[in-house]
C-alpha positions in Angstrom: -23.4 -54.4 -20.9 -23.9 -51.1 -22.5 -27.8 -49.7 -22.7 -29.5 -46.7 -23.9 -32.6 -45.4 -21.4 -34.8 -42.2 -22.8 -35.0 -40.2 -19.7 -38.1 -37.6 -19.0 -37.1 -35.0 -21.1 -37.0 -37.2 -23.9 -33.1 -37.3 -24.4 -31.3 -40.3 -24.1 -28.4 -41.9 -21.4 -26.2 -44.5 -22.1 -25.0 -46.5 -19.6 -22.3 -49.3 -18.6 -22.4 -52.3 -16.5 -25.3 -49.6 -14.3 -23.4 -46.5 -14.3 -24.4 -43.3 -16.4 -21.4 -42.3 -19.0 -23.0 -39.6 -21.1 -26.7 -37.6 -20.6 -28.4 -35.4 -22.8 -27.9 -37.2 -25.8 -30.3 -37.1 -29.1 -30.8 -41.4 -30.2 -27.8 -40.9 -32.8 -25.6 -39.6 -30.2 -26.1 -42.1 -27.9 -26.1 -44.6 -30.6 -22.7 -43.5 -31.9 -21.4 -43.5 -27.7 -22.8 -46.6 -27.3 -21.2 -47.9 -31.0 -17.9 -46.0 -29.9 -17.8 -47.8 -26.3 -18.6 -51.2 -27.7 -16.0 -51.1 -30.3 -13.2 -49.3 -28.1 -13.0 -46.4 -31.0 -13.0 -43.1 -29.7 -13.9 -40.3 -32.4 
């Protein structure tokens, strides 16, 4: 399952199946990783 947590500093990690892929994100970035992941599409 992939999900999106805000963190402290206000920017966003996505995660898979419990493990951190990407920190540091704005929401549209982590909504485009989390998009990308889901879909298998890497841009």
């Amino acid at each position: 399952m992939i999900r999106i947590r805000v963190t402290d500093d206000g920017t966003y990690t996505v995660y898979r199946d419990g493990t951190a892929l990407v920190t540091g994100l704005t929401r549209a970035q982590a909504d485009a990783v989390a998009q990308s992941i889901g879909t298998g599409l890497v841009s």
